[in-house]
N, C-alpha and C positions, 0 to 999 in steps of 0.2 A: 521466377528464381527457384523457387521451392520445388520443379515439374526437371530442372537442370538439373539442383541438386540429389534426387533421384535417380535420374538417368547418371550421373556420376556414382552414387555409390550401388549402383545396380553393376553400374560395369568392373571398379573394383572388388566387390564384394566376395568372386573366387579365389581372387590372391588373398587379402585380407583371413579369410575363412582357412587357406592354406597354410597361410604361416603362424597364423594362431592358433591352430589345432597341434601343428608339431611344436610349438613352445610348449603349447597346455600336457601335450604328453610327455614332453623331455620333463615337466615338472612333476607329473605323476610318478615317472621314472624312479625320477630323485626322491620322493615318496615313498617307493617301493624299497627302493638302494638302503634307505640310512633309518629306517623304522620297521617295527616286527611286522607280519602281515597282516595282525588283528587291526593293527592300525592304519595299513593298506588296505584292506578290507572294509574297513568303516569310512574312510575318506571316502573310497569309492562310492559308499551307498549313502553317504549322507550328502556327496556332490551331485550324483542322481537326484536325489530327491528334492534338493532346493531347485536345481537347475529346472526339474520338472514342473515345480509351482511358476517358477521365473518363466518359462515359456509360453504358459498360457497370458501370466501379464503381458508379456512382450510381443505375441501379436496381434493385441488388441490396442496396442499405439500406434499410430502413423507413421511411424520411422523403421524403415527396413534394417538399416546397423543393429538393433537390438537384439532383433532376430535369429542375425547371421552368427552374433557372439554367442548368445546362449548355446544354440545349434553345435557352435562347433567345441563349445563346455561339453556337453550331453554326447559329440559323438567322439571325443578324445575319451572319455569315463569311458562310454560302454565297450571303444574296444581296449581298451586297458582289462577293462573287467571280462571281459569274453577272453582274450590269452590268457589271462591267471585263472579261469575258471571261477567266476567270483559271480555268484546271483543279485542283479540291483534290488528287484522286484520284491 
């Protein structure tokens, strides 16, 4: 059961990863839209930086889903932060 439930979310995992990467940035967005940029600015680098600790925990579990979330946190931030010109690092 558990070799099944793998092969299924192996094979959802790019839609999954797709649609939650453009919510995660329509949220950023909004982020940007209704707050000054100091405060887009630090969103940005303090979602980097947990995302970043959360990545190493997450592939160190057995469950792929975790992965794929984090993943697509980290890559909706950095390209948000690469258009604005915004340093995570």
């Amino acid at each position: 059961m558990a070799k099944f439930k793998e092969i299924m979310i192996g094979t959802m995992m790019p839609a999954i990863k797709a649609i939650g990467k453009a919510e995660m940035e329509a949220v950023l967005s909004g982020i940007k839209e209704h707050n000054t940029a100091e405060i887009y600015r630090t969103t940005l680098q303090g979602l980097h930086s947990n995302f970043s600790l959360l990545k190493e925990a997450a592939y160190k579990t057995k469950t792929k889903i975790d992965d794929g979330i984090v993943d697509l946190v980290l890559e909706a931030v950095k390209e948000s932060a690469d258009t604005g010109g915004i340093v995570l690092s």
